[in-house]
C-alpha positions as CSV (number, residue, x, y, z in Angstrom):
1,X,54.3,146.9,126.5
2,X,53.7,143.8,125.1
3,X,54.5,140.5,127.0
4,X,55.2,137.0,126.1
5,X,52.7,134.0,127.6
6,X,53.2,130.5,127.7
7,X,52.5,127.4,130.1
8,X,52.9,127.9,133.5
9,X,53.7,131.6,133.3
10,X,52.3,132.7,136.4
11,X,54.5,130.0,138.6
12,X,57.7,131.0,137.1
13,X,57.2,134.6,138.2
14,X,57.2,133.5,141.6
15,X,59.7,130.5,141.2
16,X,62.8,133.2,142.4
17,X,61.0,133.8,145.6
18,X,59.8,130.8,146.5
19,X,63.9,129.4,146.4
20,X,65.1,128.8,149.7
21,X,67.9,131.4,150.6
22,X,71.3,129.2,151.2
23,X,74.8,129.6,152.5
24,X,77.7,129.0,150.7
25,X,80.4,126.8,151.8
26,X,84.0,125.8,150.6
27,X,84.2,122.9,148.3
28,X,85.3,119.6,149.4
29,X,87.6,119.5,147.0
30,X,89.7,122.5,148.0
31,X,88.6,126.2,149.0
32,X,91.8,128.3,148.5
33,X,93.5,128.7,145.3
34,X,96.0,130.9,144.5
35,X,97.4,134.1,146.8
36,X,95.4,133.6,149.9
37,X,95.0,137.3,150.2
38,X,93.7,138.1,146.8
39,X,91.6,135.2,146.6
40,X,88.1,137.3,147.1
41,X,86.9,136.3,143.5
42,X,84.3,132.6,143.6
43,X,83.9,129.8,142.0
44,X,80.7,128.1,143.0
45,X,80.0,124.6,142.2
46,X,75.7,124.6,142.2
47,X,72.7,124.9,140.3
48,X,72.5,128.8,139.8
49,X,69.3,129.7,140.5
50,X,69.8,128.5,144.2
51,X,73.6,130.3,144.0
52,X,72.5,133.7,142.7
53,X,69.6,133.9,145.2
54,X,72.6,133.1,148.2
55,X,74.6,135.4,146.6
56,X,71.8,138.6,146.8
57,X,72.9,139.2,150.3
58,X,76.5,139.9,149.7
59,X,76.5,141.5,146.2
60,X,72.9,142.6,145.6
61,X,73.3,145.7,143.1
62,X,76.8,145.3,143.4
63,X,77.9,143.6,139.9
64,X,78.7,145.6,137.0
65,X,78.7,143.2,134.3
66,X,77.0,140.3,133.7
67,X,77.7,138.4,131.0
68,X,75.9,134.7,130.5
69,X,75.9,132.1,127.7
70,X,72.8,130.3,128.8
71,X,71.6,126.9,127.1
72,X,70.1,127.5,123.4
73,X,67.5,124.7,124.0
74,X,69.1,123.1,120.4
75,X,70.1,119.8,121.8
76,X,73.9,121.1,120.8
77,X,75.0,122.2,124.4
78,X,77.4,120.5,127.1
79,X,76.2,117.1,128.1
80,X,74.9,118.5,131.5
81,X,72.9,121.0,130.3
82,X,69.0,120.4,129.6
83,X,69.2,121.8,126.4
84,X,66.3,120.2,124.3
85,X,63.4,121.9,126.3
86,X,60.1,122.8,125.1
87,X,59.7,126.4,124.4
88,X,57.7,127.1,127.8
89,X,60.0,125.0,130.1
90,X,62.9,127.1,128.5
91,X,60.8,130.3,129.2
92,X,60.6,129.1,132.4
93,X,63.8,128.2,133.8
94,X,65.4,131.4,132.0
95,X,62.9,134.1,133.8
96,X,63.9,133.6,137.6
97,X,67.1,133.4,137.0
98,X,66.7,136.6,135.2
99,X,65.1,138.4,137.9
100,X,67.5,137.7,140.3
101,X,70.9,138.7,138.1
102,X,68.7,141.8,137.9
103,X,68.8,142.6,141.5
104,X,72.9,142.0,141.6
105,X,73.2,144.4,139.3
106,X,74.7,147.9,140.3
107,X,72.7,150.6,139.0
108,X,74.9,151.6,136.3
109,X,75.5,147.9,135.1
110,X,74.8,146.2,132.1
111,X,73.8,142.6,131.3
112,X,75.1,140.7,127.9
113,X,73.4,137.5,126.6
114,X,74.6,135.3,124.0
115,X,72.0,133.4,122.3
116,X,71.0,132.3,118.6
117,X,67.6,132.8,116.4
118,X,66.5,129.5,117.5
119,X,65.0,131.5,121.5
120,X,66.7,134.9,120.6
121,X,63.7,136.8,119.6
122,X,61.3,135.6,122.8
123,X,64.5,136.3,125.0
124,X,64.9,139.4,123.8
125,X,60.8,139.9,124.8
126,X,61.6,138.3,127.7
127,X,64.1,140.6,128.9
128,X,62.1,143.9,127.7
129,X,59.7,142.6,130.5
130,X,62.8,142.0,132.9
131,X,64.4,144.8,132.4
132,X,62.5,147.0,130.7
133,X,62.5,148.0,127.2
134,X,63.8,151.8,127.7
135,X,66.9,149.8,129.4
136,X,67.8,147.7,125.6
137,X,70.8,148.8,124.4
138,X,72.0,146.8,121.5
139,X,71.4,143.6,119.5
140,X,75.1,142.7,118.8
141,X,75.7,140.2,116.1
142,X,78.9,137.7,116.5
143,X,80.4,136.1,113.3
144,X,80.8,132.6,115.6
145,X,81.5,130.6,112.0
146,X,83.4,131.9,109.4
147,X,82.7,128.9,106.9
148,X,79.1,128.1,105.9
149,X,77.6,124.3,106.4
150,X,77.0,122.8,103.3
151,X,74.4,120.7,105.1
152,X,72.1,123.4,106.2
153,X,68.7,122.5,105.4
154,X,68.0,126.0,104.1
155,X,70.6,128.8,105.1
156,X,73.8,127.9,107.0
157,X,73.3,129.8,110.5
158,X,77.2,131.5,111.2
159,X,76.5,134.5,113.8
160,X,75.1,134.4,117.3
161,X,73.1,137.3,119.2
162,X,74.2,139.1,122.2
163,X,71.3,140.9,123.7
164,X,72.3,144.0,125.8
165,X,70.4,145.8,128.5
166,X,71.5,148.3,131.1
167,X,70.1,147.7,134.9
168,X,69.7,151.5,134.6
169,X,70.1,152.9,130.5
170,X,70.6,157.0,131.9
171,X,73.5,155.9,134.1
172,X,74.9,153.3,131.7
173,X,78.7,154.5,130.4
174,X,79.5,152.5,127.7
175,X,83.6,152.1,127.0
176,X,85.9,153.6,123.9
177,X,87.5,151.3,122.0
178,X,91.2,152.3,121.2
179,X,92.6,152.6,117.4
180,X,94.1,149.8,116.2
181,X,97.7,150.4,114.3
182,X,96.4,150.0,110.9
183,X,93.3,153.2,112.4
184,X,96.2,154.7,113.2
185,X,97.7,154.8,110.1
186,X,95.2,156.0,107.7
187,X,96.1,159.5,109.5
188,X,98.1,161.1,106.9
189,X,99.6,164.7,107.0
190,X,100.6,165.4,102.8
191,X,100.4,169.3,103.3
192,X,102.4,169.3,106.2
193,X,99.8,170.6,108.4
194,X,101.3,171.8,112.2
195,X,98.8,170.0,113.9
196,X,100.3,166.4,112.8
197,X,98.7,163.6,111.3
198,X,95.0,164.1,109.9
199,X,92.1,162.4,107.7
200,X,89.2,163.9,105.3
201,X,85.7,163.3,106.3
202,X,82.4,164.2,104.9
203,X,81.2,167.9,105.4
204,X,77.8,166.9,104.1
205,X,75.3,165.0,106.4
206,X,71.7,163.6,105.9
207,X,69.8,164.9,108.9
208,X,67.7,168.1,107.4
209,X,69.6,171.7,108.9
210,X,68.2,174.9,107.2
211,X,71.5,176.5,107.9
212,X,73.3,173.8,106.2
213,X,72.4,174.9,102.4
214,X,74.9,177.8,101.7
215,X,77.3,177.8,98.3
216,X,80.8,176.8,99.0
217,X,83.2,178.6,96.6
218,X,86.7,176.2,96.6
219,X,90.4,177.4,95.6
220,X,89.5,176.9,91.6
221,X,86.2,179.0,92.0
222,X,84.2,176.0,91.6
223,X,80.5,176.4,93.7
224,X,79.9,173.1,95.8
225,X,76.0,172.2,97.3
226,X,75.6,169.9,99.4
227,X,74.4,166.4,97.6
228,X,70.7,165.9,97.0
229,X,68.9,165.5,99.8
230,X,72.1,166.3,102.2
231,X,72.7,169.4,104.1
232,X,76.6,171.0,104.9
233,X,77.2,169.8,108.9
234,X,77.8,173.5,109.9
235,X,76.0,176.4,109.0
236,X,78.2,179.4,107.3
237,X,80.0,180.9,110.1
238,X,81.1,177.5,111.6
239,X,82.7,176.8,107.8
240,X,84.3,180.6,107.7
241,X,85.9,179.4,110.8
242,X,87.1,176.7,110.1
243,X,88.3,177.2,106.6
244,X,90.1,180.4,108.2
245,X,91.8,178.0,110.8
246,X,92.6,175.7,107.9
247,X,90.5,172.9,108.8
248,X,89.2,172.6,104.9
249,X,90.8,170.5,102.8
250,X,89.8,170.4,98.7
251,X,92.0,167.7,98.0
252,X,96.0,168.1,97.3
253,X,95.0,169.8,93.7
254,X,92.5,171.9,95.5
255,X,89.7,170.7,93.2
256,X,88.1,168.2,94.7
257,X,85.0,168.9,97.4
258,X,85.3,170.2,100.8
259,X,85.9,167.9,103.5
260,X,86.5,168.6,107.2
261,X,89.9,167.5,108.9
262,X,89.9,165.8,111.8
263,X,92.9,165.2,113.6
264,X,94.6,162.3,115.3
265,X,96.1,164.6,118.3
266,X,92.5,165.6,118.6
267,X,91.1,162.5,119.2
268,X,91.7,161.4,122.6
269,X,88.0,159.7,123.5
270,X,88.5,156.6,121.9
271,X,86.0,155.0,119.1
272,X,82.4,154.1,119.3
273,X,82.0,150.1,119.4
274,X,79.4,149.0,116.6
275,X,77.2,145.8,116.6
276,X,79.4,143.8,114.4
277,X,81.6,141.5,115.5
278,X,83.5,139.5,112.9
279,X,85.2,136.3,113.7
280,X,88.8,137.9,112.8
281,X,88.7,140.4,115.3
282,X,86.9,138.6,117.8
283,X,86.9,135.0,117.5
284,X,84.7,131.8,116.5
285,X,83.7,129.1,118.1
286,X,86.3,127.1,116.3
287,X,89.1,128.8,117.5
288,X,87.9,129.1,121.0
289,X,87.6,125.3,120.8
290,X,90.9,125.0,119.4
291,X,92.3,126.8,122.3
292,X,90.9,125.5,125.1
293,X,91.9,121.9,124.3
294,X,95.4,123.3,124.5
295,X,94.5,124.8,127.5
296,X,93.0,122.2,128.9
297,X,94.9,119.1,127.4
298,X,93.9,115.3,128.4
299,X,91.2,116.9,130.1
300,X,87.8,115.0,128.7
301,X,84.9,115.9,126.8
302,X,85.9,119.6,126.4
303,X,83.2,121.6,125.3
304,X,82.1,121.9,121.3
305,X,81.2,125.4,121.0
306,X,83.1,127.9,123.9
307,X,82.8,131.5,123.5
308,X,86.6,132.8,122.6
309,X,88.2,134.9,125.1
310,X,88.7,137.5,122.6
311,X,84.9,138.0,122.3
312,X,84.8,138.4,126.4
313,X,87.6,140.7,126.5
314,X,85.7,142.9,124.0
315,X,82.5,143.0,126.2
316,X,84.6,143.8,129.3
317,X,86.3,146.7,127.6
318,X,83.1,148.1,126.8
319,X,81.4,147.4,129.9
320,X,83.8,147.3,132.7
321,X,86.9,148.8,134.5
322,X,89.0,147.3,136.5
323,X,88.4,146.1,139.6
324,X,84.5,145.9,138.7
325,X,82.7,143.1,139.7
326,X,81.7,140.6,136.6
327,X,79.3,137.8,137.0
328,X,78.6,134.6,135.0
329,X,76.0,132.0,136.3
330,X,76.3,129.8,133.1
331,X,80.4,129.6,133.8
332,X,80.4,126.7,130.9
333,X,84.4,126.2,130.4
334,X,85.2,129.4,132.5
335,X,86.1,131.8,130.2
336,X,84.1,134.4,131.6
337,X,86.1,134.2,134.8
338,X,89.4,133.4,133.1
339,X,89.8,136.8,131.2
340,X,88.1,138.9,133.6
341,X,91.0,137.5,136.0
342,X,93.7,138.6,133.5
343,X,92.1,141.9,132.6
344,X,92.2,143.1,136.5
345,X,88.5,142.8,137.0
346,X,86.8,140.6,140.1
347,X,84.6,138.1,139.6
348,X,81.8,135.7,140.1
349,X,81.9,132.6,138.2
350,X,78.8,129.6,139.2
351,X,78.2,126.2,137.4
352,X,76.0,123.5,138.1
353,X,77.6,120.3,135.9
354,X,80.7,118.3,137.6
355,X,83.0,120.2,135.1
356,X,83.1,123.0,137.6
357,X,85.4,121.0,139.4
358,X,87.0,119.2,136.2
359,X,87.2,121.8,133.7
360,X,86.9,125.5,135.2
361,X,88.9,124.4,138.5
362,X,91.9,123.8,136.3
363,X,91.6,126.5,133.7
364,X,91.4,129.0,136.1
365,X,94.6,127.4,138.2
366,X,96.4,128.1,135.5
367,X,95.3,131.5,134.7
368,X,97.0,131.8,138.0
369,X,99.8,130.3,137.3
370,X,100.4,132.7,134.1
371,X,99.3,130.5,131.3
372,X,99.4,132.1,128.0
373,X,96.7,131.4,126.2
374,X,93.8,133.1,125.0
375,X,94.5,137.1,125.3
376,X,97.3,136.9,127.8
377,X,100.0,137.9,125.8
378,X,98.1,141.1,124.6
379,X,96.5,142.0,128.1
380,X,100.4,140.8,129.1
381,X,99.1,138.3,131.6
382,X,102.0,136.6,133.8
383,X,99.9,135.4,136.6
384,X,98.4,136.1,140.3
385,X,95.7,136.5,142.3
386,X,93.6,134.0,143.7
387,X,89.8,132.4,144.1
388,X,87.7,130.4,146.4
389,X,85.8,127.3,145.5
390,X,82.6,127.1,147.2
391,X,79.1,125.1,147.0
392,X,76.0,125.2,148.4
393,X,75.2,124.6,151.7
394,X,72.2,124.5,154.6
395,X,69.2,126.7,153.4
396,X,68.9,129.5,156.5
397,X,65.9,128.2,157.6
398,X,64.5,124.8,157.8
399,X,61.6,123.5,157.3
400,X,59.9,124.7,160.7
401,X,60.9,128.3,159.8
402,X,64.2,128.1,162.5
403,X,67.5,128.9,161.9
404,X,69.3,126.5,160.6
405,X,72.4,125.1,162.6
406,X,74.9,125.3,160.0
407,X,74.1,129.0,159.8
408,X,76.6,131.3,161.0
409,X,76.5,135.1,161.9
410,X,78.0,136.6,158.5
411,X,75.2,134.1,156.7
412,X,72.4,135.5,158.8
413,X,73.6,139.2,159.4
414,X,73.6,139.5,155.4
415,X,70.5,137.8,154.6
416,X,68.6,140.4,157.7
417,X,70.4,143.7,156.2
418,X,69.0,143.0,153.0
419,X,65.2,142.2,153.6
420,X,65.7,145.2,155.9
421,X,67.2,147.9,153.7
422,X,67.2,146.6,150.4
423,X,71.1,146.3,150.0
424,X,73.7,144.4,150.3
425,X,75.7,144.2,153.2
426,X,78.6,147.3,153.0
427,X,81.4,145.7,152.3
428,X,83.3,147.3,155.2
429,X,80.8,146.0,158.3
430,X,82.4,142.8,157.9
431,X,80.8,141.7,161.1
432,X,82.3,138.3,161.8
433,X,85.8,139.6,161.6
434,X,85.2,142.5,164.3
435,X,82.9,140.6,165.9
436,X,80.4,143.5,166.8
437,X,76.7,143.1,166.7
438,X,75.9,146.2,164.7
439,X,75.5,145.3,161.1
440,X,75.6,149.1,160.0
441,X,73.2,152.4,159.9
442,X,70.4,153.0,156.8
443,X,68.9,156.1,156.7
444,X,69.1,157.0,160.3
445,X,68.6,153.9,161.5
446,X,71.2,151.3,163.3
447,X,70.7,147.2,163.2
448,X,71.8,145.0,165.6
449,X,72.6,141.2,165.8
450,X,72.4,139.1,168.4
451,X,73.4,135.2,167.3
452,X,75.7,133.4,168.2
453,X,77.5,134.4,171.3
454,X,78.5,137.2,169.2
455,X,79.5,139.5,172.6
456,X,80.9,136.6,173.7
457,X,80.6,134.7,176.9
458,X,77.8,137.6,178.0
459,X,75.0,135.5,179.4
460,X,72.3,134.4,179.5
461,X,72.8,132.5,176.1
462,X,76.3,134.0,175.3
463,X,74.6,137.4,174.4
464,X,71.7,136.6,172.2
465,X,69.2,137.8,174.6
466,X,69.2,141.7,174.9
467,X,69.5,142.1,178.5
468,X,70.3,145.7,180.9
469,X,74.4,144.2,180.6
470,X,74.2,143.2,176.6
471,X,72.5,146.9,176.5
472,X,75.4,148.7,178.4
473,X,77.7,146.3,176.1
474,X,76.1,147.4,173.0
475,X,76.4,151.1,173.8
476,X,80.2,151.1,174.8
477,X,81.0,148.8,172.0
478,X,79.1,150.6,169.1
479,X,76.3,152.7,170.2
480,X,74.7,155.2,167.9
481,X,72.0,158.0,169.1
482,X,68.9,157.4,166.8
483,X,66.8,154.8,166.3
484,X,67.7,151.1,166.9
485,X,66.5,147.5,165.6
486,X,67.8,144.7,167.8
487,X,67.2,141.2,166.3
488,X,68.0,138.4,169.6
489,X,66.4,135.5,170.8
490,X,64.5,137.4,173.8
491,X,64.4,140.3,175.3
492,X,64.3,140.9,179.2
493,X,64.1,144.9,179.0
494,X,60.8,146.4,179.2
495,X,58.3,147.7,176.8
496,X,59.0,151.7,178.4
497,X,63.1,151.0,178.4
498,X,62.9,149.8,175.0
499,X,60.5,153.3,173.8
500,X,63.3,155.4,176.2
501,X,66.4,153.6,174.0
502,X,64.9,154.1,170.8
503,X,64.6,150.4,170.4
504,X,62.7,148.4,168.0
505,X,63.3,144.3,169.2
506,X,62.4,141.9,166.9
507,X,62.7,137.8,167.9
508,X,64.4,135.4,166.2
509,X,63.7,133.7,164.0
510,X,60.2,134.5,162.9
511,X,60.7,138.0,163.3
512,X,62.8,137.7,160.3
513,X,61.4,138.8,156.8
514,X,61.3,136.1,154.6
């Protein structure tokens, strides 16, 4: 397959794994917003590559949607984006953070990237490396203008790309769209047919079948072939049958040529989206700017170009149900996170620039609050839920290799799961709210945590040293028959009671994979 090169290539294909893994923290200006108890969807205040790589832990293969609206490296983006790099520093900052949104998502997720032709074909190579190119779904195109600049040098540039790729393309279920009223409407029923409402469509197709070149004899005795180079959709038996059930129309003087009803009760799985999106139907970049200063009023320097949260609510029909898990690390104004919120699907929403605090903070308050902007009144959005503010914190391990002190057991559990089994946390170990050492069982195999005094006041060193009592503990507490790893500080149990308990010990914290 071929691959893109540029300067410094090599070192951004290990730039993701070289970033320190970090904990995240709530924000010091607030942490709870909203319903306390449906408050699990983030808002993280960071630079993103260091945020998705503390998010892997907890969500790795988890999201379903991504969708991001990275810098377009045309010095037209927010004032705290770098967005006049060279085309190799873009390359490079774009790849890592690739790789790692690849990892969170779930195998039959997809990943939508707005972009326009000024990076969009070396992205879109970029991401057949990535991703794979069997795993390219669609180039979408997004009418973002709808009036031409009568400045453009050569041709005034009105649609932006949105580059789709599946994490998986065989498992990949790609949503219906329903039909609008005016779809609806172009049903007719003039011969009073019993099945209802129905509309004419062509009997003759251009993909070559030999059984599709049989005479058709209509109501007037007129003989019908298909048209040159076309072939009938059906071979003759399929047409008896249907012309038998009535399922032929000739037109209401019965002269015209045959064409196949198809009927509105019929048609219950929805319409196939295509790959253009006109401004009407989904928005421009005009309107979404127009709306968010309403949204958003007195707020400053409100961003030039937003995506329109029609154009979200489009990719999140197609892509998502709800109570999926959607992810933006390029959170811009927050529309990603504000119409996921009113469409009933979680979310992960991360930006770097202060405006995480001054412009998404806000918006997304008053999503809670039931603001009606945007597709609320046709999603009929009144309000609810909640989110948590966070930021970065301590990496796990400083620069000696130890654990850092601001790391707690949750942070560390997580982050030994994963480099153990390759997957996130399940969701239901929750180990710092039952406060029980076993992080879970993969394939056979149980893990075990001991870090801060999670058993309690069980000594020596409030249980982090696997000792005969932490053993009997661990047994009567959550004990499991096969195979056991048992991550502590020390161990004071021999090498033959270890081999007789089907225990693996391994010392923090350089026993750790990094």
């Amino acid at each position: 397959m071929p691959t893109l090169d540029w300067l410094h290539r090599e070192a951004a294909f290990q730039t993701a794994a070289r970033v320190p893994t970090r904990v995240l923290r709530p924000h010091a200006a607030g942490h709870v917003f909203g319903d306390p108890a449906h408050a699990g969807n983030l808002l993280i205040h960071g630079d993103n590559l260091e945020a998705l790589k503390a998010l892997l832990p907890f969500y790795r293969g988890r999201v379903k949607c991504i969708f991001i609206d990275p810098p377009y490296n045309t010095q037209s983006a927010f004032e705290h984006y770098d967005d006049n790099l060279e085309h190799s520093q873009w390359l490079s900052m774009m790849l890592p953070r690739l790789q790692l949104l690849r990892e969170l998502l779930s195998e039959d997720g997809s990943i939508w990237v707005t972009i326009d032709d000024n990076e969009g074909h070396y992205l879109k190579v970029l991401m057949d490396e990535v991703f794979g190119r069997r795993n390219f779904v669609a180039n979408v195109v997004w009418q973002k203008s709808y009036t031409s600049n009568q400045t453009a040098k050569h041709l005034s540039d009105t649609h932006d790309h949105v580059l789709v790729y599946a994490r998986n393309e065989p498992l990949l279920q790609v949503g219906k769209l329903q039909r609008t009223e005016e779809q609806i409407a172009s049903f007719k029923n003039p011969d009073g047919d019993p099945r209802g409402p129905w509309k004419a469509e062509n009997l003759s197709a251009g993909k070559f079948y030999s059984a599709g070149q049989f005479p058709i004899v209509g109501p007037t005795n007129e003989t019908f072939l298909p048209p040159p180079n076309r072939y009938w959709r059906c071979n003759e038996a399929q047409y008896t049958a249907w012309l038998a059930d009535g399922r032929i129309t000739f037109g209401q003087k019965g002269t015209g040529r045959p064409m196949l009803k198809k009927y509105l009760a019929e048609m219950t799985q929805g319409l196939t989206a295509n790959t253009w999106w006109d401004h009407a139907a989904f928005g421009s970049n005009k309107e979404a700017s127009i709306g968010l200063k309403e949204v958003l009023a007195g707020t400053p320097d409100i961003f030039q170009t937003p995506k329109p949260e029609k154009l979200l609510q489009r990719v999140l029909e197609l892509a998502t149900n709800p109570g999926d898990l959607v992810l933006d690390s390029f959170l811009g104004s927050g529309t990603t996170a504000a119409v996921a919120h009113k469409m009933g699907r979680r979310w992960i929403g991360i930006e770097m620039g202060e405006h995480a605090v001054t412009h998404c903070l806000p918006r997304l308050q008053k999503v809670v609050d039931g603001e009606q902007g945007g597709i609320s009144e046709a999603v009929a959005w009144q309000g609810g839920g909640g989110f948590q503010l966070l930021q970065l914190g301590a990496p796990l391990f400083d620069e000696q290799g130890d654990i850092h002190p601001e790391v707690r057991f949750a942070d560390l559990a997580a982050f030994i799961w994963m480099r153990e089994t390759g997957t996130a946390l399940p969701l239901d170990a929750a180990p710092s709210a039952t406060r029980l050492p076993r992080l879970g069982v993969h394939e056979g195999t149980a893990y075990y945590l001991l870090f801060n005094g999670i058993l309690g006041d069980r000594r020596p060193a409030g249980g982090n040293v696997l000792t005969t009592a932490v053993l009997q503990a661990l047994h009567e507490l959550c004990g499991h028959d096969g195979p056991k790893v048992v991550y502590g500080e020390a161990c004071r149990l021999g090498d033959a009671r270890l081999a007789a308990e089907g225990i693996s010990f391994k010392q923090l914290p350089h026993a750790v994979p990094r």
